[in-house]
C-alpha positions in Angstrom: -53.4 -20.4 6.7 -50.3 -19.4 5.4 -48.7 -20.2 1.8 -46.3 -22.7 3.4 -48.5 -24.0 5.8 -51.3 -24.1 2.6 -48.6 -26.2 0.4 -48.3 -28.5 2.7 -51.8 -29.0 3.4 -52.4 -29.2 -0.7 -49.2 -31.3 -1.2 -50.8 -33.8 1.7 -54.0 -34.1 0.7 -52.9 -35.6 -2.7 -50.8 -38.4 -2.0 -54.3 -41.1 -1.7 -57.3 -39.9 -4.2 -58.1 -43.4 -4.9 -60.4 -42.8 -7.9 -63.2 -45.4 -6.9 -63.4 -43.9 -3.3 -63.0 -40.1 -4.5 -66.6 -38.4 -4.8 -66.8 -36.0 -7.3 -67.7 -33.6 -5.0 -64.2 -34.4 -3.1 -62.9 -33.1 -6.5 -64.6 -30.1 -6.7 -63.5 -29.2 -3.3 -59.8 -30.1 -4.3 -59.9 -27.6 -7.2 -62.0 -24.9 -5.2 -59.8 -25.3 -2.3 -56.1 -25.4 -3.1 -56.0 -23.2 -6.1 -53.6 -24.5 -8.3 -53.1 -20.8 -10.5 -51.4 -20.0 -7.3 -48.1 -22.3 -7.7 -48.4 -21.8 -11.5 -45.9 -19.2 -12.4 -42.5 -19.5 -10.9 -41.7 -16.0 -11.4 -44.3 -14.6 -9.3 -42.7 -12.5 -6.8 -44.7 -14.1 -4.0 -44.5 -17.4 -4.9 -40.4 -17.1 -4.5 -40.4 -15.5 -1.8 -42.5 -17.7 0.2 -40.1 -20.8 -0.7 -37.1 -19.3 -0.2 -38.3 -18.2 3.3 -39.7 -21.7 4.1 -37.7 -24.1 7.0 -36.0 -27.2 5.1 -37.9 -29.3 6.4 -41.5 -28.1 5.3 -39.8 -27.7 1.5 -38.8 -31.4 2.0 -42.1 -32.8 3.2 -44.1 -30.6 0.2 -41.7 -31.8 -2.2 -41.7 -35.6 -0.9 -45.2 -35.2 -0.9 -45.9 -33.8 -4.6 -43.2 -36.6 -5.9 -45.4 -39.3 -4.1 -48.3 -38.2 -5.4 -47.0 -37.5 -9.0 -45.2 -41.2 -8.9 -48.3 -43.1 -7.4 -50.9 -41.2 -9.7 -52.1 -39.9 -6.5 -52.9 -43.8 -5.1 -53.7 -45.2 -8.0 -52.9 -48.3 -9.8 -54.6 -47.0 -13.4 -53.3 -46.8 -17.1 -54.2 -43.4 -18.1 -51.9 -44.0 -21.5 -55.4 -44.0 -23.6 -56.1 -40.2 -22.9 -54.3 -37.1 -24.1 -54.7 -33.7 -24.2 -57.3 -34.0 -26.3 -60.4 -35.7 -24.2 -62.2 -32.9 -22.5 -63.4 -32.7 -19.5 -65.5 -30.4 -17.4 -67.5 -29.7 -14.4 -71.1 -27.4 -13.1 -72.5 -27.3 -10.1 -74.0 -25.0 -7.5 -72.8 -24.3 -4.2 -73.9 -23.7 -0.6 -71.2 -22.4 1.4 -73.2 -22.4 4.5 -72.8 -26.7 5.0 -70.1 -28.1 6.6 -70.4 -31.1 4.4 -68.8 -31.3 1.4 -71.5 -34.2 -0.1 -74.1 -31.5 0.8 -72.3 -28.2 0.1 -72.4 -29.2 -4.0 -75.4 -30.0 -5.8 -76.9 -29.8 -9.4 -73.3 -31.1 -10.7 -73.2 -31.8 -13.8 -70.0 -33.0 -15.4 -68.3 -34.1 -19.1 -68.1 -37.0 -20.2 -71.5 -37.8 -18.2 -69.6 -41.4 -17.6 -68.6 -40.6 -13.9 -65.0 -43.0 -14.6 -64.4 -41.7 -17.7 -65.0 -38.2 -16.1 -62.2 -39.3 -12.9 -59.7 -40.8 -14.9 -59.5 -37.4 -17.5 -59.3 -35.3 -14.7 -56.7 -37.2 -12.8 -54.8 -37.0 -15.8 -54.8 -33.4 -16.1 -54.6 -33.0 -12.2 -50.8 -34.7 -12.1 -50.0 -32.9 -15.5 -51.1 -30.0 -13.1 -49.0 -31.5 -10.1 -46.1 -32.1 -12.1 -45.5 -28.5 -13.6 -46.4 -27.1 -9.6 -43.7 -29.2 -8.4 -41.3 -28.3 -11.5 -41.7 -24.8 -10.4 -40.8 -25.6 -6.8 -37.7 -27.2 -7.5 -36.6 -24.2 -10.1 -37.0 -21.7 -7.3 -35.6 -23.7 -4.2 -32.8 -25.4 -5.8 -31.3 -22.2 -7.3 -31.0 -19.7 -4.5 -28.8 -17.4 -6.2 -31.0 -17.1 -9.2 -34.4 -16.7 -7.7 -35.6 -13.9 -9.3 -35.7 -15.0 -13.2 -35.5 -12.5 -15.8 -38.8 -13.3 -17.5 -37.5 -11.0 -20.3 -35.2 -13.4 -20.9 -36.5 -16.3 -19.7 -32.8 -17.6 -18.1 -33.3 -20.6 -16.6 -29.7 -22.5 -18.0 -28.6 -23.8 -14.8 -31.8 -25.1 -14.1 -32.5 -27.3 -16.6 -30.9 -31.0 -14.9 -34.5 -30.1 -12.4 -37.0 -29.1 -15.1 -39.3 -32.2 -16.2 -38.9 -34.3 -13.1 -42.1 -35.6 -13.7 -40.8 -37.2 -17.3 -37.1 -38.2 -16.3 -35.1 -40.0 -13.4 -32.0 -38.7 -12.6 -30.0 -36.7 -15.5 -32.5 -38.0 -18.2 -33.8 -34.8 -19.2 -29.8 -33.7 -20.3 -29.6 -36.9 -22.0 -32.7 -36.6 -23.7 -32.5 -33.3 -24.8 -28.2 -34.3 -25.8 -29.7 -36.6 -28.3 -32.9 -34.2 -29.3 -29.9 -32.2 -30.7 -27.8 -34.7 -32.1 -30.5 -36.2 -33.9 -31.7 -32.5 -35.3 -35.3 -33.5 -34.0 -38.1 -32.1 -36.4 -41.7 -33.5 -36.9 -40.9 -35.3 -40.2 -38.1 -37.5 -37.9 -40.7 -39.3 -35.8 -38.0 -42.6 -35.9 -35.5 -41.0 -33.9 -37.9 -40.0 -31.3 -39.4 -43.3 -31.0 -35.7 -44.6 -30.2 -35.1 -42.1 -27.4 -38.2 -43.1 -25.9 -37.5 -46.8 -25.6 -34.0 -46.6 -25.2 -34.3 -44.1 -22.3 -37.4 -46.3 -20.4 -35.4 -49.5 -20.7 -32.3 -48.0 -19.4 -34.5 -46.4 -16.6 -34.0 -42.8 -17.1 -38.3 -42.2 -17.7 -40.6 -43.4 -15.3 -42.3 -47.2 -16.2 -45.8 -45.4 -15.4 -45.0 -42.6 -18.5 -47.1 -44.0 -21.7 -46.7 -43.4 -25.3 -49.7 -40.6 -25.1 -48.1 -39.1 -21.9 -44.3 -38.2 -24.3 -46.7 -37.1 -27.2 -48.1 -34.6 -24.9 -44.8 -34.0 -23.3 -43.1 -33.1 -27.0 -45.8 -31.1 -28.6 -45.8 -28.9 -25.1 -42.3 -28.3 -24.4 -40.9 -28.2 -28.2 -44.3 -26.8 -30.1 -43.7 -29.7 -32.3 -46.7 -31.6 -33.4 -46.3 -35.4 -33.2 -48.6 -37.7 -33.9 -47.8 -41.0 -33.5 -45.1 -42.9 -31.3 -44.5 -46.6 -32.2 -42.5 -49.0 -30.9 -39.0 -49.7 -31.9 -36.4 -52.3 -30.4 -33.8 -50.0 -29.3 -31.5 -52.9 -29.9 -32.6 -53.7 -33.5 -29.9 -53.1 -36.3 -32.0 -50.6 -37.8 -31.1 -48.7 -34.7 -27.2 -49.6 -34.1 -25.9 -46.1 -35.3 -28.9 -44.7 -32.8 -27.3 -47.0 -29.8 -23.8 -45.6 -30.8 -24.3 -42.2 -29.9 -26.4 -43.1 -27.0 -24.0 -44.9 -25.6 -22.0 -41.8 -26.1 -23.8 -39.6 -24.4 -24.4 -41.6 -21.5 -20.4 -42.4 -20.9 -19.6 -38.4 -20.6 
């Protein structure tokens, strides 16, 4: 099967993993599968090429597919907002490649946490953490033609930035967000500032209603090597945050 042809396939097969009808062998053959270190770097020479070759259409139906799934938790109507980065999770198991049957092909799995829900939920989250950065990458390399093959070096990725954490943010948010980030002259020590953003943005609909307070933790410490610990909530609206709401409602009218 070809890359294309294997996206699609991978994109397809993610859109229903209801948790409570998902074997963990189902999972195992997911990961073994559709190897996900092969949409992981956007500037692999191979990975570009392929999407920039690909017919409209399939780029469409992969991307439609991976938003769907990323959107839906792949099918699932769970709050995953109690795990972070930090719960691990892990799986053993040995293999016979000779059935046809996936429920027979693995045996002797073992798996962390031993709870088998606790175990699914953990690794969905990763999985659409995973998802999201794959699709990310997608967009980066399809929706800048002219600038497909990125300087590494120099890591020049300007005029991509409105498509970059599509996963977070609804339509501009990520140039709103980071327009405040700036203004506010973000650092660890000004955790009030962020907790504004983050419930000023969600109420005016520019991050998803699924993204938790654990999920833009994560989010923060990944993409700004910041650590945060704690988000709380604030009423964006409170007069402790009227100067905040100024200079929102700033950036938004541009």
């Amino acid at each position: 099967m070809d890359f294309i042809n294997h996206l699609l396939s991978f994109s397809s097969k993610i859109i229903s993993l209801e948790l409570d009808k998902t074997s963990v062998n189902k999972i195992i053959w997911l990961q073994e599968t559709y190897c996900q270190e092969d949409y992981l770097d956007p500037y692999c020479d191979s990975f570009q090429i392929n999407l920039i070759n690909a017919k409209d259409t399939m780029l469409v139906r992969i991307i439609n597919n991976f938003d769907e799934a990323i959107k839906s938790k792949c099918g699932n109507d769970l709050d995953l907002s109690e795990y972070s980065d930090k719960d691990e999770w892990s799986y053993q198991y040995n293999s016979d490649h000779k059935q046809q049957s996936i429920n027979k092909r693995y045996k002797d799995i073992e798996f962390t946490p031993e709870d088998e829900k606790e175990f699914k939920k953990i690794w969905l989250r990763n999985y659409i953490k995973v998802l999201s950065q794959i699709l990310s990458n997608i967009r980066t390399v399809t929706n800048n033609p002219k600038q497909v093959s990125i300087d590494k070096s120099k890591n020049d990725i300007t005029n991509v930035k409105k498509e970059l954490h599509t996963n977070i943010f609804k339509k501009n948010g990520f140039e709103i967000w980071e327009s405040m980030f700036k203004k506010f002259n973000i650092t660890k020590t000004k955790r009030t500032d962020i907790d504004f953003m983050f419930e000023v943005m969600k109420y005016n609909d520019f991050i998803y209603k699924n993204i938790g307070y654990n999920d833009i933790e994560d989010w923060i410490n990944e993409v700004y090597e910041i650590s945060f610990d704690k988000i709380k909530f604030t009423n964006h609206i409170a007069k402790s945050n009227a100067k905040r709401l100024i200079i929102f409602n700033d950036i938004i009218s541009r």
